[in-house]
C-alpha positions as CSV (number, residue, x, y, z in Angstrom):
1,X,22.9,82.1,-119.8
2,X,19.4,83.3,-120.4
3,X,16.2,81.2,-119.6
4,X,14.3,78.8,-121.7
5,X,11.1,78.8,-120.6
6,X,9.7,75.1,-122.1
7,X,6.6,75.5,-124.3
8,X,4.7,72.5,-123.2
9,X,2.3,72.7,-120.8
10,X,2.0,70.8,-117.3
11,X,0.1,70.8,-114.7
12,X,2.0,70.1,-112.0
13,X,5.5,71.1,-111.2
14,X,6.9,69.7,-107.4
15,X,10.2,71.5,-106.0
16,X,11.8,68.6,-104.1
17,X,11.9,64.9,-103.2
18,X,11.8,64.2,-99.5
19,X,8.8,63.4,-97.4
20,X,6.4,66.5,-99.1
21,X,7.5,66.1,-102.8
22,X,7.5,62.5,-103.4
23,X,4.4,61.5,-102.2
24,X,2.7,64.6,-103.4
25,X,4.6,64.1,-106.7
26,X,3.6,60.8,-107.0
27,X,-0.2,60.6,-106.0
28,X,-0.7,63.4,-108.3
29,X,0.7,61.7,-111.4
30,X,-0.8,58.6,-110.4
31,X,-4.0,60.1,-110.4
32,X,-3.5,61.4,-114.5
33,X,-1.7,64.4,-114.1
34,X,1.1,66.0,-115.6
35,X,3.7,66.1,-113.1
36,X,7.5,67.2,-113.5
37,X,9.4,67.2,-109.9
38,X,12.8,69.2,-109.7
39,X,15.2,67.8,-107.0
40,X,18.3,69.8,-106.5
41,X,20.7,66.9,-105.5
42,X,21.3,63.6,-107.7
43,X,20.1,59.8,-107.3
44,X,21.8,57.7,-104.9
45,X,23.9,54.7,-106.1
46,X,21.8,51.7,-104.8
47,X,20.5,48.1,-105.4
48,X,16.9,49.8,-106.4
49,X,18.6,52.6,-108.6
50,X,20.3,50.2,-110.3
51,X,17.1,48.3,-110.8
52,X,15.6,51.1,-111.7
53,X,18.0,51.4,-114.6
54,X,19.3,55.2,-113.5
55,X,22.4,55.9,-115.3
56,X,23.4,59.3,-113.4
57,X,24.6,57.7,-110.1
58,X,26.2,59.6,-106.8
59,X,27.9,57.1,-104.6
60,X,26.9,57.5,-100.6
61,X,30.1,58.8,-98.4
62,X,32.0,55.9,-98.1
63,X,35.5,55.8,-98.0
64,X,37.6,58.7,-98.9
65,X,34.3,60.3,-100.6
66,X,33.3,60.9,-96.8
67,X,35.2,64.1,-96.8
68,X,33.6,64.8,-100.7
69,X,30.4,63.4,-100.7
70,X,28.9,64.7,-97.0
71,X,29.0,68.2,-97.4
72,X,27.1,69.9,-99.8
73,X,26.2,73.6,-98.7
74,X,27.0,75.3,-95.1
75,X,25.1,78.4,-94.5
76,X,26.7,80.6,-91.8
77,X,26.4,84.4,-91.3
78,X,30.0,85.3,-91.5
79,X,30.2,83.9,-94.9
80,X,29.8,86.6,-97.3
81,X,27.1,85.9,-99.1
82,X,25.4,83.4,-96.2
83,X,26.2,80.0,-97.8
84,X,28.8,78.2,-99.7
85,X,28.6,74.9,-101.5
86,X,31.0,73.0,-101.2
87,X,29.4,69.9,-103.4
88,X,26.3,70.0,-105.5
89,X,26.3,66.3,-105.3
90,X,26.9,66.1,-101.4
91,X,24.6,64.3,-98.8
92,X,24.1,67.3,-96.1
93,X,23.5,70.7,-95.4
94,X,24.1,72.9,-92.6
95,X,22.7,75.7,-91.0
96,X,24.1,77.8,-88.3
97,X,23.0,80.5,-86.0
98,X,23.5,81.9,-82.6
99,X,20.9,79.6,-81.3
100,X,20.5,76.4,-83.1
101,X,22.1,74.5,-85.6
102,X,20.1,72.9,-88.2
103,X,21.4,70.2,-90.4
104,X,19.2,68.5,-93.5
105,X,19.7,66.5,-96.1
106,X,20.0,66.6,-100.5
107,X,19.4,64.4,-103.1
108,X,16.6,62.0,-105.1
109,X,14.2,60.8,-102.3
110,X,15.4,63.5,-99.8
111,X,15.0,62.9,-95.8
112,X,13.8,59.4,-96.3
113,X,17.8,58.6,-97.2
114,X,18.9,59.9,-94.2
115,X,16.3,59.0,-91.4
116,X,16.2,55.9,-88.9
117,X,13.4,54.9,-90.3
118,X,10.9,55.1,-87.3
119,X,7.4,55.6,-87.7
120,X,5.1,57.1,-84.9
121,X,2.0,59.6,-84.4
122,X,3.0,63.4,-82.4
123,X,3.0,63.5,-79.1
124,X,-0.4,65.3,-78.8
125,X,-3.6,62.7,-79.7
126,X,-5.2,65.6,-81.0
127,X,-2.7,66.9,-82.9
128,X,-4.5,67.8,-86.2
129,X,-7.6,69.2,-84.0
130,X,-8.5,72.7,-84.0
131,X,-6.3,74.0,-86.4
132,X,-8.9,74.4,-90.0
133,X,-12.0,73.4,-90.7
134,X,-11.8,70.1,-92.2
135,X,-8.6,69.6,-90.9
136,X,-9.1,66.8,-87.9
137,X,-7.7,63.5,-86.2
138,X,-10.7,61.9,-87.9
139,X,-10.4,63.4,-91.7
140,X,-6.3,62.7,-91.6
141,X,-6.5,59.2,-90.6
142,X,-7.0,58.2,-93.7
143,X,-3.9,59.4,-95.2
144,X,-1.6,58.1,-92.2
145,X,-2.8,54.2,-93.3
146,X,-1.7,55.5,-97.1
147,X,1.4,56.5,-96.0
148,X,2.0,53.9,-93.4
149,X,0.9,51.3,-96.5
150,X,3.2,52.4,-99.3
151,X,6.1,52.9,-97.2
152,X,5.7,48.9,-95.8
153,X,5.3,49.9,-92.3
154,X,5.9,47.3,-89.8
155,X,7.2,45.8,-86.9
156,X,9.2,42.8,-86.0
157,X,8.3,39.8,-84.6
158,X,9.8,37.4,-82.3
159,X,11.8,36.0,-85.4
160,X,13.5,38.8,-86.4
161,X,14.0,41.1,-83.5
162,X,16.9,43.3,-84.2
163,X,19.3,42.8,-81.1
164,X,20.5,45.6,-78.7
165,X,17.2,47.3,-78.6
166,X,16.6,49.6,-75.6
167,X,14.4,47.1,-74.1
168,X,16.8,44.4,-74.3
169,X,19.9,46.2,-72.8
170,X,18.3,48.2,-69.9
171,X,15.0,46.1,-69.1
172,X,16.7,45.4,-65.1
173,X,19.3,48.3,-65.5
174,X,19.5,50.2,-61.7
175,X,19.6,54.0,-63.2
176,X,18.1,53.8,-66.8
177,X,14.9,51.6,-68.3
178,X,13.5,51.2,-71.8
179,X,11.1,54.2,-72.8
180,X,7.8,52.7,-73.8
181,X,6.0,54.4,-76.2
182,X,2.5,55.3,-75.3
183,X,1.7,54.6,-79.6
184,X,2.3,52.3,-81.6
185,X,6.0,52.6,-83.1
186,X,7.0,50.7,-86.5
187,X,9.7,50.7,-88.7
188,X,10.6,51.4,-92.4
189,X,13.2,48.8,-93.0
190,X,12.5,45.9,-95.0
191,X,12.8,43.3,-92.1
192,X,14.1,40.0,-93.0
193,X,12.2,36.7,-92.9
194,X,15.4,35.2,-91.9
195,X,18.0,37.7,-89.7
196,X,21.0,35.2,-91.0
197,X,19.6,34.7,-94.1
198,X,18.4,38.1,-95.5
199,X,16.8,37.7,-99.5
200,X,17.0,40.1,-102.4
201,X,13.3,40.8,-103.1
202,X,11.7,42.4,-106.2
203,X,8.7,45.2,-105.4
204,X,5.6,45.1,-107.6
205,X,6.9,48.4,-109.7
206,X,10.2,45.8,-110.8
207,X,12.7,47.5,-108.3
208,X,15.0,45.1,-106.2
209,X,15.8,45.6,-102.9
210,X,17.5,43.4,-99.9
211,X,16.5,42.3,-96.5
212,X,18.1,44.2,-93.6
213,X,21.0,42.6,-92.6
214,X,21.7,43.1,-89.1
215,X,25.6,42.8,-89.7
216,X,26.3,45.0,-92.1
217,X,26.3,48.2,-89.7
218,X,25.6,50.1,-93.4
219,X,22.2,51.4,-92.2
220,X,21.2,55.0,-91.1
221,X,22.0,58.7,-91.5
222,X,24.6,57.9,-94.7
223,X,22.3,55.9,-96.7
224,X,21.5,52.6,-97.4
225,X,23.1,51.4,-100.2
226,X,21.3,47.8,-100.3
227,X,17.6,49.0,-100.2
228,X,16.6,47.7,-96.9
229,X,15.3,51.1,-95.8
230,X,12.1,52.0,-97.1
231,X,12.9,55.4,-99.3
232,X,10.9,57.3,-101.3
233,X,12.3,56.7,-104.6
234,X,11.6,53.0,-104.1
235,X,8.2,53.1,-102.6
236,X,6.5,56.4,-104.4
237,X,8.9,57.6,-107.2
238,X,9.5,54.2,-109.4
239,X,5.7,53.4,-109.3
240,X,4.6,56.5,-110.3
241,X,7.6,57.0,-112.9
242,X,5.8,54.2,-114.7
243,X,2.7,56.4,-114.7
244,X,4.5,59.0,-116.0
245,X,6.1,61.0,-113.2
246,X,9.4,63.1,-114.4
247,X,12.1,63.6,-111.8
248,X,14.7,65.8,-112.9
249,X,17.9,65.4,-110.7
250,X,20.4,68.1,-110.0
251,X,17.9,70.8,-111.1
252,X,17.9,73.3,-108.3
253,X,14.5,76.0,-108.1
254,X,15.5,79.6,-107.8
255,X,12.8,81.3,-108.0
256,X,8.5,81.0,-108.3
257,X,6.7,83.8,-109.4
258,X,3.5,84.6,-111.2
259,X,4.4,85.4,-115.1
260,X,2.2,87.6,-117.4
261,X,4.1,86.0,-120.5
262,X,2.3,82.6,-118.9
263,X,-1.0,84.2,-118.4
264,X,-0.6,84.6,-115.2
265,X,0.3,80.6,-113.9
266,X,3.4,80.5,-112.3
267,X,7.2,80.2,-113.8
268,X,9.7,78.5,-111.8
269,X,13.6,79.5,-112.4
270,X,15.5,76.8,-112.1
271,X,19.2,75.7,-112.6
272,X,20.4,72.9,-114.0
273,X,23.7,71.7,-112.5
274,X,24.2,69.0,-115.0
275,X,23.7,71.4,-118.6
276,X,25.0,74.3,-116.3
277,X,21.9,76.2,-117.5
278,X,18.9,78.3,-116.3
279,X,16.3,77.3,-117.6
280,X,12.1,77.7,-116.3
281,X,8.9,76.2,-116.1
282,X,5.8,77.0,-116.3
283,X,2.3,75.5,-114.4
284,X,-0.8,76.0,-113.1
285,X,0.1,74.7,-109.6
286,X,3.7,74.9,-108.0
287,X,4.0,72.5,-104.7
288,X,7.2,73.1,-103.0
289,X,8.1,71.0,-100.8
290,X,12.3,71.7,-100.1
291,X,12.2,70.8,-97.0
292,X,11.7,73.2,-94.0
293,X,14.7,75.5,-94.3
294,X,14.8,75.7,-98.2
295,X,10.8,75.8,-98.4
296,X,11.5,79.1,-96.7
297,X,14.3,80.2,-98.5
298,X,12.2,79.8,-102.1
299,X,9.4,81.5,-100.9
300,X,10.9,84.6,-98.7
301,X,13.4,85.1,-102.0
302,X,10.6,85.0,-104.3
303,X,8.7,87.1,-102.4
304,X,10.8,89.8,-100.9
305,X,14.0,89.7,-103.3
306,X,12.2,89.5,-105.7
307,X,8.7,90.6,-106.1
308,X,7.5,87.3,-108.1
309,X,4.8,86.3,-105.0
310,X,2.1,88.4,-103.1
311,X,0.9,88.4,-99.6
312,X,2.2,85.7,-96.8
313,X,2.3,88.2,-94.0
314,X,3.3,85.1,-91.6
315,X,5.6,83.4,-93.7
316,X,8.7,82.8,-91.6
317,X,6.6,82.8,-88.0
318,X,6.3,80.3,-85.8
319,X,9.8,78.1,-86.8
320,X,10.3,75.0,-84.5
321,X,13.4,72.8,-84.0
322,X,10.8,70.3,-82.8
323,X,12.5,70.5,-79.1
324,X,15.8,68.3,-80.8
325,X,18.9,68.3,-78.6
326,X,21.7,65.6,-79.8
327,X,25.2,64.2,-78.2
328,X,27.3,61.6,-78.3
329,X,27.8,58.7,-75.5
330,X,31.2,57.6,-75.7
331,X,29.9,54.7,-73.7
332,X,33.5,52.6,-74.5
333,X,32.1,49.4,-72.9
334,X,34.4,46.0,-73.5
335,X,33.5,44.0,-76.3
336,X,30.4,46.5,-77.5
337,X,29.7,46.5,-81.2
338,X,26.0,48.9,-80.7
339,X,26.4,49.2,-85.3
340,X,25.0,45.5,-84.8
341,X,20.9,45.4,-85.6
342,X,19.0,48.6,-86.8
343,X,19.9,52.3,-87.0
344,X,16.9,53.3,-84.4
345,X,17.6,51.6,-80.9
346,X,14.7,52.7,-79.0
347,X,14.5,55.2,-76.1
348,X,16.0,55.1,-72.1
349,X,14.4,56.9,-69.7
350,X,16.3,57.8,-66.1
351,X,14.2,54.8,-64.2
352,X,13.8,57.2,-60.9
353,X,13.6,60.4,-62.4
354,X,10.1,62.2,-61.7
355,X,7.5,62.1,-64.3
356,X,7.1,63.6,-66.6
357,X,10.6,61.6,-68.0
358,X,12.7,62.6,-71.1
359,X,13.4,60.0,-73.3
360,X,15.9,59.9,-74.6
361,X,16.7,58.0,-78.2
362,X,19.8,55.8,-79.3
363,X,21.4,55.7,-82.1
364,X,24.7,54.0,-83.6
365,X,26.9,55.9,-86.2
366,X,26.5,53.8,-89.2
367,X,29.3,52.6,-92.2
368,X,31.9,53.2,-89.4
369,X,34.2,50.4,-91.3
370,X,33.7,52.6,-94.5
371,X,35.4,55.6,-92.2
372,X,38.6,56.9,-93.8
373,X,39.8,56.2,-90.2
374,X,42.5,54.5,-87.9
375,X,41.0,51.1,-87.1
376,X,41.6,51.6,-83.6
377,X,39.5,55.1,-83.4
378,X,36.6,53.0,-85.8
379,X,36.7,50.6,-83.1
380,X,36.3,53.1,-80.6
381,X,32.8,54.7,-82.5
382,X,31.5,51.5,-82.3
383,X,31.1,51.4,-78.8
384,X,29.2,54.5,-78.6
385,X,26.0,55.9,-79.2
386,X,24.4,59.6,-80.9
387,X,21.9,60.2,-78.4
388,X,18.9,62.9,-78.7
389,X,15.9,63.8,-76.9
390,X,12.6,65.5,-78.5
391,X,10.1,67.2,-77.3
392,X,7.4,70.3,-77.5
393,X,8.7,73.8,-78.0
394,X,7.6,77.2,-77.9
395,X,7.3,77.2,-82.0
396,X,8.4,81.2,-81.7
397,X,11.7,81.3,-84.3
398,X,11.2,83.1,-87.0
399,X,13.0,82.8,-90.3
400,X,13.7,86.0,-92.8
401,X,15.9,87.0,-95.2
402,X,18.3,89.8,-93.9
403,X,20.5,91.3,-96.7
404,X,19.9,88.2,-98.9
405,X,20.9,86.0,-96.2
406,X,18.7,84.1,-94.6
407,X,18.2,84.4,-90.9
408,X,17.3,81.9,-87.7
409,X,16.0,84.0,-85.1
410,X,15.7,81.3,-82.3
411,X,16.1,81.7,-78.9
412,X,16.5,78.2,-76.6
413,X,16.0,80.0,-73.9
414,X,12.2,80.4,-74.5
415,X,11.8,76.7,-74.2
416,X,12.2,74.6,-71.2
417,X,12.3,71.2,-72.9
418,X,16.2,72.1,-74.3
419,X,17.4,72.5,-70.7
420,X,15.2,69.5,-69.7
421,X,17.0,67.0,-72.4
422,X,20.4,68.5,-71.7
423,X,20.3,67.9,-68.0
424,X,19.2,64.4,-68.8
425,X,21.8,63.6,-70.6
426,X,23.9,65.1,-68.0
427,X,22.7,63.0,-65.5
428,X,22.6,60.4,-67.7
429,X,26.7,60.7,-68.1
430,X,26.7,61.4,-64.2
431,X,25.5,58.1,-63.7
432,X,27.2,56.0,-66.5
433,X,30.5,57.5,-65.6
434,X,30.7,58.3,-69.6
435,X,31.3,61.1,-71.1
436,X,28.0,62.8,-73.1
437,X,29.4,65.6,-76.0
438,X,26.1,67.5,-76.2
439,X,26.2,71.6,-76.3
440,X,23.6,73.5,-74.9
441,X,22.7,75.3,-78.0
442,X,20.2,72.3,-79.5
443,X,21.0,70.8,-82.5
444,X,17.8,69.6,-84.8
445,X,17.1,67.5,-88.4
446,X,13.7,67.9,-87.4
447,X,13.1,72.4,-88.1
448,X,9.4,72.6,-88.8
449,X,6.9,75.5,-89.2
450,X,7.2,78.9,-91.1
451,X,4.5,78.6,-93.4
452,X,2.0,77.1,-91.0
453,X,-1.6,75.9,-91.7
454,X,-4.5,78.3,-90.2
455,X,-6.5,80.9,-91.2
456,X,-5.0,83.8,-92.6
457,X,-6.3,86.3,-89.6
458,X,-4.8,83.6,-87.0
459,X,-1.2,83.6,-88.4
460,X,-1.9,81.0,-91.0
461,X,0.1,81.1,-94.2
462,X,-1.7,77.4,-95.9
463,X,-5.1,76.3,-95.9
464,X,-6.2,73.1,-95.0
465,X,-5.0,71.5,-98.4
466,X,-1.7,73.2,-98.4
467,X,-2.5,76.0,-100.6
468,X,-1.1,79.4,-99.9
469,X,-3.6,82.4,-98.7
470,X,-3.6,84.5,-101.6
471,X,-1.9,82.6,-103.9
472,X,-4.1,80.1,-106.0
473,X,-2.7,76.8,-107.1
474,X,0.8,77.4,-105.2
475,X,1.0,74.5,-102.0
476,X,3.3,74.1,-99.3
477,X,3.8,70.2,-99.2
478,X,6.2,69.3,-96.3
479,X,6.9,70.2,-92.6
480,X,7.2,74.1,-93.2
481,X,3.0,73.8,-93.5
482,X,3.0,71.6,-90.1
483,X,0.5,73.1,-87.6
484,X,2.6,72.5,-84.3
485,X,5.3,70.8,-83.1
486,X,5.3,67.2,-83.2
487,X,7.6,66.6,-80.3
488,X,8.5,62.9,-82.4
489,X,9.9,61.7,-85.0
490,X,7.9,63.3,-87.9
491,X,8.4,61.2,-90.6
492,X,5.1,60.2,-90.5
493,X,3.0,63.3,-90.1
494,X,5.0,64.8,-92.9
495,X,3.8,62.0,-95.1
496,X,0.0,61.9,-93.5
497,X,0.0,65.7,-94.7
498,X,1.5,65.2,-98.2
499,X,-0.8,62.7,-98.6
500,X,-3.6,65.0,-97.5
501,X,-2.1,67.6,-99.7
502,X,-2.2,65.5,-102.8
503,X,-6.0,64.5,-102.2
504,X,-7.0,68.3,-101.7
505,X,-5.5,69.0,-105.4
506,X,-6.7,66.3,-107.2
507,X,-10.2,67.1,-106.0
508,X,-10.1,70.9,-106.9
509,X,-8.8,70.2,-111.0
């Protein structure tokens, strides 16, 4: 069908609602502007949703919809045409190359569905030094206490510790102790006054959401149906949507270029899955913020394929799995529920392996009783962990389009801290006497990089305020922008830069 291009005018249009397009999304329209934010994937069926009195609902994989509702797109290079979706409406989507596998996640509120919900600073204490001017520890603290403030950041107290933490476990185990961070770590659940009492609250923007409930084992990387985790469509899209923010679910970008028929602001192609029609937008600023791998995708297409964006000589460059390897400890120990408490265990070091030590993180598999499963095999998954190690990488992949596919040029071999987690989890089986499932070729949710911020001469593709060399009023809003690798979970350096990205664009219209 042909494309409507809307007459109105706005000022803002966001591609994407995780960690980048929410909070840019929302501090824009906040702040008075005219803000319309595409999400390719639907809302989530949840307490808050519900509140929130959104009609068009997708249920988490629970059940029988785990084989319906998990998969959305796979993107492989012996498919035909690189990717096939298998569900519009599904939670994940995977990547796959010769040297890493990538998975990431779809749908209203994006990543913040899908993570454990840990807060924490990069590895490096000068992390956001020396990369722009103006861009510094100092000037982005700021916007790490906005971030850290809307999305309710805390940590529990002696009250409402969530049992079979790391530090409980292995504090005076012989081979393993508890990691301690070197920062302060907090969490993005909605902790409970009361861990055997957990209450149905009501935020200040009218949206219900309950306690965590350190029973229900319905936390973590399949949602949270009951709103205990903090997500981004309770804590920045429902206030702002009373400001005026539009979300449009199931409306997937397909192209940005600069229009002559718009006087020259920028038209983004769009598909909506619900009508089942192209349709376009037009604006003055575009900030797209996909996520990492579809960031990419949008802006090599548009570029390269076809011909609707200019320069970005190092778009692509300097891609990072943010040093990820993952596996599962079939730890099978009599009587072990590890579902019980919060999705985010903590970290285990080896306690008399030579610094510097690889931590490594625990994590259960959530909604295991919601498995389509024999009970004796859901049984089984309870008494095991997903375990993963992070760490600093050589940031050298590079992502491109080859023959309209797009294409992960990563080499594991170029960074020592993959063989470094992998042989501690080995050793870490070795000395269990359980069985790790981990593959040397690393597995990441964390890809990062591509359109980095720096100078254009230095391999920069964004300034300091996200916006693209070369290309007025277009930003790049979420990790794809992110300087260097984090080595952490990067939840909250996404947010500290969308927040940071938000400020620079209110202050320049």
């Amino acid at each position: 069908m042909g494309a409507n291009v809307a007459g109105r005018t706005i000022d803002v249009i966001v591609i994407g609602s995780g960690f980048g397009g929410s909070i840019t999304a929302a501090r824009l329209a906040e702040a008075g502007a005219q803000v319309t934010l595409l999400e390719r994937g639907p809302w989530w069926d949840t307490v808050p949703t519900r509140s929130m009195n959104i009609e068009r609902r997708m249920p988490f994989p629970r059940g029988w919809r785990l084989y319906t509702n998990f998969l959305r797109t796979l993107n492989h290079p012996l498919v035909p045409s690189g990717r096939v979706t298998t569900n519009r409406k599904g939670l994940i989507e995977l990547f796959y190359s010769k040297g890493l596998e990538v998975v990431c996640s779809s749908g209203v509120g994006g990543g913040s569905q899908v993570y454990n919900a840990v807060h924490r600073r990069p590895l490096r204490d000068d992390y956001w030094d020396g990369h722009y001017e103006g861009l510094s520890e100092e000037t982005m603290a700021e916007h790490t206490a906005a971030f850290l403030m809307r999305m309710g950041s805390t940590q529990p107290g002696p009250h409402n510790r969530p049992p079979q933490s790391a530090m409980e476990r292995y504090h005076n185990h012989p081979h393993f102790a508890p990691a301690a961070p070197k920062v302060e770590v907090r969490t993005g659940f909605l902790l409970p006054d009361d861990p055997d009492h957990p209450k149905k609250i009501v935020t200040e923007a009218g949206v219900e959401r309950w306690q965590a409930d350190y029973r229900s084992a319905d936390h973590g990387f399949l949602g949270t149906p009951s709103g205990a985790k903090s997500t981004l469509d309770v804590c920045y899209l429902a206030p702002a949507m009373k400001k005026g923010l539009v979300v449009r679910d199931l409306c997937e970008a397909l192209a940005i270029s600069r229009s002559s028929d718009l006087g020259g602001r920028y038209r983004v192609d769009f598909v909506d899955h619900c009508r089942a029609t192209n349709e376009a937008l037009g604006a003055d600023n575009v900030i797209v913020a996909a996520g990492t791998m579809n960031t990419l995708r949008l802006l090599l297409h548009s570029r390269d394929a076809i011909g609707g964006l200019q320069g970005m000589p190092h778009l692509g460059k300097r891609f990072s799995a943010n040093g990820d390897m993952r596996g599962y400890w079939d730890l099978n120990e009599d009587g072990a529920d590890f579902t019980i408490g919060l999705s985010s265990k903590g970290g285990i070091v080896l306690r008399n392996a030579p610094e510097p030590r690889s931590p490594v993180g625990q994590y259960p598999l959530p909604s295991i009783d919601a498995y389509p499963f024999p009970r004796a095999l859901r049984e089984r998954l309870k008494r095991g962990l997903i375990v993963s190690s992070m760490g600093i990488d050589a940031m050298d992949g590079v992502i491109s389009l080859k023959n309209g596919k797009l294409d992960i040029d990563f080499n594991p071999k170029h960074s020592p801290v993959f063989a470094q987690g992998y042989d501690t989890m080995m050793e870490m089986a070795r000395l269990s006497r359980r069985k790790i499932y981990v593959g040397k070729r690393p597995s990441t949710v964390h890809p990062m990089g591509g359109a980095c911020v720096g100078k254009l001469d230095q391999g920069g593709v964004v300034d300091a305020g996200g916006e693209v060399h070369g290309n007025p009023g277009l930003y790049v809003g979420d990790a794809a922008a992110l300087p260097a690798v984090i080595g952490a979970p990067p939840t909250q350096t996404i947010g500290t830069w969308a927040e940071n990205v938000a400020r620079h664009l209110t202050r320049n219209n």
